[in-house]
N, CA, C and O atoms as CSV, one atom per row, in Angstrom:
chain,resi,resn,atom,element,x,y,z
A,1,UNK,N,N,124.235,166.557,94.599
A,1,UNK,CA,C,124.580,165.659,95.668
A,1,UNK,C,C,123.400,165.575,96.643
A,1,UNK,O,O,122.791,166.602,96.942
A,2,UNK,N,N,123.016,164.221,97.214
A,2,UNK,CA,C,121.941,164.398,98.237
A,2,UNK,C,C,122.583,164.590,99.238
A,2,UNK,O,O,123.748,164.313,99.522
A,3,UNK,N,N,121.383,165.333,100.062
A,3,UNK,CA,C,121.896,165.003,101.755
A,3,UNK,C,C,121.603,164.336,102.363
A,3,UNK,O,O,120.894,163.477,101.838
A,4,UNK,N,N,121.822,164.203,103.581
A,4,UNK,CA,C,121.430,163.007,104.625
A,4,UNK,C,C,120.598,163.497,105.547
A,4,UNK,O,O,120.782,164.666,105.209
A,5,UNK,N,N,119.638,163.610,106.659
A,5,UNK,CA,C,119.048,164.103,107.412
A,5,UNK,C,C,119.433,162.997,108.963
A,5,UNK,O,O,119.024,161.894,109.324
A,6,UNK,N,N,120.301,163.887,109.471
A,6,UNK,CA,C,120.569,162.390,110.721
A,6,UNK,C,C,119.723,162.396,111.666
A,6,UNK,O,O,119.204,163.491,111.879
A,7,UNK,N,N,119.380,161.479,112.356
A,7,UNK,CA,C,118.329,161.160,113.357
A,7,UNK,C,C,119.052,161.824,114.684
A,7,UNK,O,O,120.265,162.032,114.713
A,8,UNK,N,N,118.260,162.100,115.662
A,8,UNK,CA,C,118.745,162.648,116.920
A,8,UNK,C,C,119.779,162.245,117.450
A,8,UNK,O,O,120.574,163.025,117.974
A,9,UNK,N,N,120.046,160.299,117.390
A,9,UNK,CA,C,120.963,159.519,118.238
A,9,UNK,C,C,121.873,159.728,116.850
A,9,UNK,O,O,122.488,158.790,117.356
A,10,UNK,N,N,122.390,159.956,115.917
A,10,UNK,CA,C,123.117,160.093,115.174
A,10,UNK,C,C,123.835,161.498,115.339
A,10,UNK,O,O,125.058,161.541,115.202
A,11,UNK,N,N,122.823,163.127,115.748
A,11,UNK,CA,C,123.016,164.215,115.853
A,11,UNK,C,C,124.326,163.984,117.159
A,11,UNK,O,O,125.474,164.420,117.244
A,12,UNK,N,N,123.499,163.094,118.051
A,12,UNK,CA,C,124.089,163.280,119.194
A,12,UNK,C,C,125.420,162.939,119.568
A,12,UNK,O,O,126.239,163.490,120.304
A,13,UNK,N,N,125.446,161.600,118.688
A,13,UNK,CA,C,126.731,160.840,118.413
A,13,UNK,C,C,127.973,161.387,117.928
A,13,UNK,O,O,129.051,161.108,118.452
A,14,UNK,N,N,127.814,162.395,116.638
A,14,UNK,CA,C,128.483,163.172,116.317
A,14,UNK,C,C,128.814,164.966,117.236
A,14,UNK,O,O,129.598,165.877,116.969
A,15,UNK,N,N,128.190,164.857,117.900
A,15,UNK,CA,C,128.635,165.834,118.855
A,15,UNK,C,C,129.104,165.505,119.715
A,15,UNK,O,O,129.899,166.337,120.150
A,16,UNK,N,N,129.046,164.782,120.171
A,16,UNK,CA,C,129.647,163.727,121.360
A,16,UNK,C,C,131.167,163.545,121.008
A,16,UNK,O,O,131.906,164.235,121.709
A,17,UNK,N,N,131.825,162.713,120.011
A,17,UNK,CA,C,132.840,162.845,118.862
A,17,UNK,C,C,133.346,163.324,118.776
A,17,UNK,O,O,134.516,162.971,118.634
A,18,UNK,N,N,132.810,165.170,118.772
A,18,UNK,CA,C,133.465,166.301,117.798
A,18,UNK,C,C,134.120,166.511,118.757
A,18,UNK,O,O,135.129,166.726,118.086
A,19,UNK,N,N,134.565,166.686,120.056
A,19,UNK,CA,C,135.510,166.604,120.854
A,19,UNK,C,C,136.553,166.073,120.841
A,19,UNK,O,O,136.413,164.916,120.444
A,20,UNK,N,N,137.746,166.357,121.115
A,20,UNK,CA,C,139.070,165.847,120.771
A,20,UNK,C,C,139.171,164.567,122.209
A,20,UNK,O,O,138.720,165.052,123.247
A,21,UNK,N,N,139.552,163.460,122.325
A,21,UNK,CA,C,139.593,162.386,122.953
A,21,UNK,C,C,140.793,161.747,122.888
A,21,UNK,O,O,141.485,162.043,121.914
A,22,UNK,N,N,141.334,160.761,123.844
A,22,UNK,CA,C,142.377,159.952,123.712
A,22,UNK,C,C,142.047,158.337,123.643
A,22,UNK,O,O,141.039,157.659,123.443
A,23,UNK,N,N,142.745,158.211,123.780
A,23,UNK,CA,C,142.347,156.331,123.908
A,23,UNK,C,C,141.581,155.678,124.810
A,23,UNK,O,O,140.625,154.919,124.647
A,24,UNK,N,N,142.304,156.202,126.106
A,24,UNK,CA,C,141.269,156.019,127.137
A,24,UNK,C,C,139.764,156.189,127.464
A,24,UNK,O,O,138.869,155.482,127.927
A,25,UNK,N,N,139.915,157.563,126.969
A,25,UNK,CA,C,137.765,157.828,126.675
A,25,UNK,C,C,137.853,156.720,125.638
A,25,UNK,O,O,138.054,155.648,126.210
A,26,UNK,N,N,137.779,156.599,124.368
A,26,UNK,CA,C,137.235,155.584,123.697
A,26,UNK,C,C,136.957,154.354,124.192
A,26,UNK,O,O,135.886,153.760,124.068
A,27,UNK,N,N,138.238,153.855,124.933
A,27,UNK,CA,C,138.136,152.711,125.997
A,27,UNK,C,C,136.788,152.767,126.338
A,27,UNK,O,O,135.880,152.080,125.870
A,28,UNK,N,N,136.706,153.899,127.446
A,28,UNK,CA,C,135.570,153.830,128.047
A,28,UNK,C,C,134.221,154.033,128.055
A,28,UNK,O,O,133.351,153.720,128.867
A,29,UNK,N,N,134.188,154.852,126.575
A,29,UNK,CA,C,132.816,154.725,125.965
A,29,UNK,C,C,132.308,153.422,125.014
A,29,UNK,O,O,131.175,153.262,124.560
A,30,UNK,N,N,133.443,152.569,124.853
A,30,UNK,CA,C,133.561,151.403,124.239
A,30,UNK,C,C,132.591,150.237,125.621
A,30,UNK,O,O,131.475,149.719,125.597
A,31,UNK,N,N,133.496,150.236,126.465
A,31,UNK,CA,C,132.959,149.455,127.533
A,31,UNK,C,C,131.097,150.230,128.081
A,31,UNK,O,O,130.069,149.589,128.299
A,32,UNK,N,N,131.240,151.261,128.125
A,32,UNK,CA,C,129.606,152.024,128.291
A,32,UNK,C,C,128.755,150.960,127.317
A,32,UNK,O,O,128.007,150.077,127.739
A,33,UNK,N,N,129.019,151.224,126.057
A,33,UNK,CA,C,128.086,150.666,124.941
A,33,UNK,C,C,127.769,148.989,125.174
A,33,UNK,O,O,126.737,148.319,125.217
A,34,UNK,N,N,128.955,148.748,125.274
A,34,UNK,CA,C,129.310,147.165,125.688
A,34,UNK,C,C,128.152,146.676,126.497
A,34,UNK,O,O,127.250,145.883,126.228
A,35,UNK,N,N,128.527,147.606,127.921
A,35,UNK,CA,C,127.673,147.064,128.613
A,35,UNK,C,C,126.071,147.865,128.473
A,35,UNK,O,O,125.161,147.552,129.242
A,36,UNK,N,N,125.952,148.562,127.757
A,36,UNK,CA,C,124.169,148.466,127.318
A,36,UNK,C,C,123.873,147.859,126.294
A,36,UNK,O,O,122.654,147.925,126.133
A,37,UNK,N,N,124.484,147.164,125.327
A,37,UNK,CA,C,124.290,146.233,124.349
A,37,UNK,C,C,123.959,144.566,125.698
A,37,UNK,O,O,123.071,143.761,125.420
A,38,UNK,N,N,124.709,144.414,126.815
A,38,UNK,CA,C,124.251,143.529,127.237
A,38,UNK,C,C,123.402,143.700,127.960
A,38,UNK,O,O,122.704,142.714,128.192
A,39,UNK,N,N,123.087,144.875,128.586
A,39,UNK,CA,C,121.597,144.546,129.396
A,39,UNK,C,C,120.787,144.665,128.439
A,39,UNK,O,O,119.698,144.237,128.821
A,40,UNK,N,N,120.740,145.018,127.399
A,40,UNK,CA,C,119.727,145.107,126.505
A,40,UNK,C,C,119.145,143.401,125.750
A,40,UNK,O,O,117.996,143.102,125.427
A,41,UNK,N,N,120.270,142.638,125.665
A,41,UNK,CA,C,120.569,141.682,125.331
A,41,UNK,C,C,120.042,140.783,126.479
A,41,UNK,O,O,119.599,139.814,125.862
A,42,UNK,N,N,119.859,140.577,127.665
A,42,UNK,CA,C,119.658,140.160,129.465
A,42,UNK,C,C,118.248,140.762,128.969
A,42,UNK,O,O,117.478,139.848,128.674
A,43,UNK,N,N,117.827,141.741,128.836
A,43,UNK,CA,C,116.104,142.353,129.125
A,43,UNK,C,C,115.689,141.291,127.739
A,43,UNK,O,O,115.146,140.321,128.267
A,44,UNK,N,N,115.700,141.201,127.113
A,44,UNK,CA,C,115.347,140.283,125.912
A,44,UNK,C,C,115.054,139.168,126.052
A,44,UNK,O,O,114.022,138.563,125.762
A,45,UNK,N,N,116.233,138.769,126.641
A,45,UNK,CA,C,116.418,136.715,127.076
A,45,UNK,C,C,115.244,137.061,127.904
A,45,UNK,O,O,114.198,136.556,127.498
A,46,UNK,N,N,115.136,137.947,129.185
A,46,UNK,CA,C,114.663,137.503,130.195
A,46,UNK,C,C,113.100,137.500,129.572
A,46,UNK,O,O,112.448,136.462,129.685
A,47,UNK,N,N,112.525,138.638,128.934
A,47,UNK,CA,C,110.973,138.575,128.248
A,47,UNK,C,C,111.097,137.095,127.390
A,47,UNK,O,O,110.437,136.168,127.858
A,48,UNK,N,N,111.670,136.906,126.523
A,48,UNK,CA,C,111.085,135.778,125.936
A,48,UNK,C,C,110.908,134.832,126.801
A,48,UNK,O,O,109.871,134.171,126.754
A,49,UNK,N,N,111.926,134.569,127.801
A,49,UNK,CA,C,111.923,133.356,128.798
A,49,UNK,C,C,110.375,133.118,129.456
A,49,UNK,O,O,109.767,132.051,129.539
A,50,UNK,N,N,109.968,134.383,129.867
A,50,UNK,CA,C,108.206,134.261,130.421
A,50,UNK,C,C,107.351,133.814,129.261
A,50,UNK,O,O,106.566,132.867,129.206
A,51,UNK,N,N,107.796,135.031,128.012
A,51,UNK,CA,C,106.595,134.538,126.907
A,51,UNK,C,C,106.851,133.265,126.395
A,51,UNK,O,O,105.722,132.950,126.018
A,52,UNK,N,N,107.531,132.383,126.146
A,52,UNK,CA,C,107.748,131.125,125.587
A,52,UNK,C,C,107.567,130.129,127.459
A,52,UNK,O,O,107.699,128.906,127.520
A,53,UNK,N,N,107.353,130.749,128.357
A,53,UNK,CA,C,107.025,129.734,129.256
A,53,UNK,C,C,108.230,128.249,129.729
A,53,UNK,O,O,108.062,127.051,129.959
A,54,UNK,N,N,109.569,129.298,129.683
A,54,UNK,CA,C,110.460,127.928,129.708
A,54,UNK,C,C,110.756,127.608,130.851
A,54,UNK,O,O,110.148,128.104,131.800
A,55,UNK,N,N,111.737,126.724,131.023
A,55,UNK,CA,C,112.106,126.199,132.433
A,55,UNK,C,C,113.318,125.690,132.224
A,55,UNK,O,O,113.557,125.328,131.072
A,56,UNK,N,N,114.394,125.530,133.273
A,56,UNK,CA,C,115.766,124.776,132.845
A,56,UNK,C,C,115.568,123.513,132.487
A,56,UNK,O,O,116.512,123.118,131.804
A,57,UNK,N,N,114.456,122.426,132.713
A,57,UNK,CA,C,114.659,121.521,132.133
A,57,UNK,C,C,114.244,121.453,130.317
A,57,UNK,O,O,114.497,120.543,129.528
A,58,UNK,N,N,113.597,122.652,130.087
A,58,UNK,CA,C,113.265,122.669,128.295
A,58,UNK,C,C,115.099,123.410,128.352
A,58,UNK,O,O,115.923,122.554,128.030
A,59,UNK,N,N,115.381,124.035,128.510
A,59,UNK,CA,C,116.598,124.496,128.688
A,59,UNK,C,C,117.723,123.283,128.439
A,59,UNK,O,O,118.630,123.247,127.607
A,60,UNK,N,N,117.513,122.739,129.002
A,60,UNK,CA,C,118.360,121.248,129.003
A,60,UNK,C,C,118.587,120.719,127.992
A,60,UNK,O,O,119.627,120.581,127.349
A,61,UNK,N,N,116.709,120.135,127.702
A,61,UNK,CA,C,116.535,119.625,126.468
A,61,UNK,C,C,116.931,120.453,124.978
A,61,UNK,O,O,117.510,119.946,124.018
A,62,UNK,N,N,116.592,121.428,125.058
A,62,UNK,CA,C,117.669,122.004,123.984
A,62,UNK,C,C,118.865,121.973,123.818
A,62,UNK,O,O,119.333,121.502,122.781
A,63,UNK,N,N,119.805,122.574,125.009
A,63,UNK,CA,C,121.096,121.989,124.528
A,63,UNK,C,C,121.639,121.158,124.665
A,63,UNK,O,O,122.860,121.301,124.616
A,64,UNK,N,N,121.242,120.176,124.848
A,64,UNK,CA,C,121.218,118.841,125.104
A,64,UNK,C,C,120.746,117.860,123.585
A,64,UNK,O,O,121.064,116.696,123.343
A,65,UNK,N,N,119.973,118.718,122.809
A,65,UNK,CA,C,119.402,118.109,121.075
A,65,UNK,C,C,120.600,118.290,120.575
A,65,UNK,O,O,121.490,119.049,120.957
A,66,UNK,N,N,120.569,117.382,119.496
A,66,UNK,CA,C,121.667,117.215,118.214
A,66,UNK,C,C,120.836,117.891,117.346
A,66,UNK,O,O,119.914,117.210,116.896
A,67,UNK,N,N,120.922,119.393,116.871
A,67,UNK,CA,C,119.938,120.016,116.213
A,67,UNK,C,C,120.713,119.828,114.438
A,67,UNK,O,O,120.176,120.430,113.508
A,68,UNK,N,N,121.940,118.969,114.194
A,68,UNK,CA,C,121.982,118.881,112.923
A,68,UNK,C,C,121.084,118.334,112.276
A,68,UNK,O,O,120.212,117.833,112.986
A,69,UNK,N,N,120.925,118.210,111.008
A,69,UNK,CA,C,120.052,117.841,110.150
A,69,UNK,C,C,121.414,116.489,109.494
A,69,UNK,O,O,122.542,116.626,109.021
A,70,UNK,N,N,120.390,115.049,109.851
A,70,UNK,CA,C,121.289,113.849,109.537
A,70,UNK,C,C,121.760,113.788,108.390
A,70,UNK,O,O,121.256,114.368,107.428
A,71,UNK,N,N,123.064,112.887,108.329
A,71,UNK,CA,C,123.513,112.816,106.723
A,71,UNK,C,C,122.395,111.965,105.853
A,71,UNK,O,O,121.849,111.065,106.491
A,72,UNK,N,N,121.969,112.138,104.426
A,72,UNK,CA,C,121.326,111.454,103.862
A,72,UNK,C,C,122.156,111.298,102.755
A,72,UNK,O,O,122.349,112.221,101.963
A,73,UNK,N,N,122.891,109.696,102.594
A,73,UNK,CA,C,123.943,109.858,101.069
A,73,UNK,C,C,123.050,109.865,100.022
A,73,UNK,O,O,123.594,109.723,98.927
A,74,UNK,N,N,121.967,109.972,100.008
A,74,UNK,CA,C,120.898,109.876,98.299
A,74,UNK,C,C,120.514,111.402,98.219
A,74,UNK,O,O,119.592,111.779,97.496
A,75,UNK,N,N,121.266,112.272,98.998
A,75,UNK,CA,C,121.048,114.449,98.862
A,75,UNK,C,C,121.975,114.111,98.081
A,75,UNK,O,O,122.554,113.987,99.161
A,76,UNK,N,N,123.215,113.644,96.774
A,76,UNK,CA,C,123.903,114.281,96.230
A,76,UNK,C,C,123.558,114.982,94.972
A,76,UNK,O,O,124.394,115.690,94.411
């Protein structure tokens, strides 16, 4: 059988775990993660936003495009 070698945030995860918990902690380590999945998600938007150089009006214009690709009846 192989083994696995777990990484630190995996070590940690499972010790964290090995504690007996109710619903409520889960709740609330649920909402923890939640909300560092979104600032993580917010720090992202906000770097590309400088490196791509946008502005609300390219902002606009994007969601504002019909980004489908038109029907062509001679693709069958």
């Amino acid at each position: 059988m192989e083994s696995t070698v777990l990484n630190p945030t995996q070590l940690f995860l499972f010790q964290m775990f090995a504690r007996n918990g109710d619903e409520e902690r889960l709740k609330e380590l649920k909402e923890v993660w939640l909300e560092h999945l979104r600032k993580k998600v917010d720090e992202e938007g906000k770097r590309l936003w400088v490196e791509k150089n946008m502005s609300e009006e390219m902002m606009d214009e994007i969601l504002n495009t019909h980004l489908r690709t038109p029907y062509n009846p001679n693709n069958r």
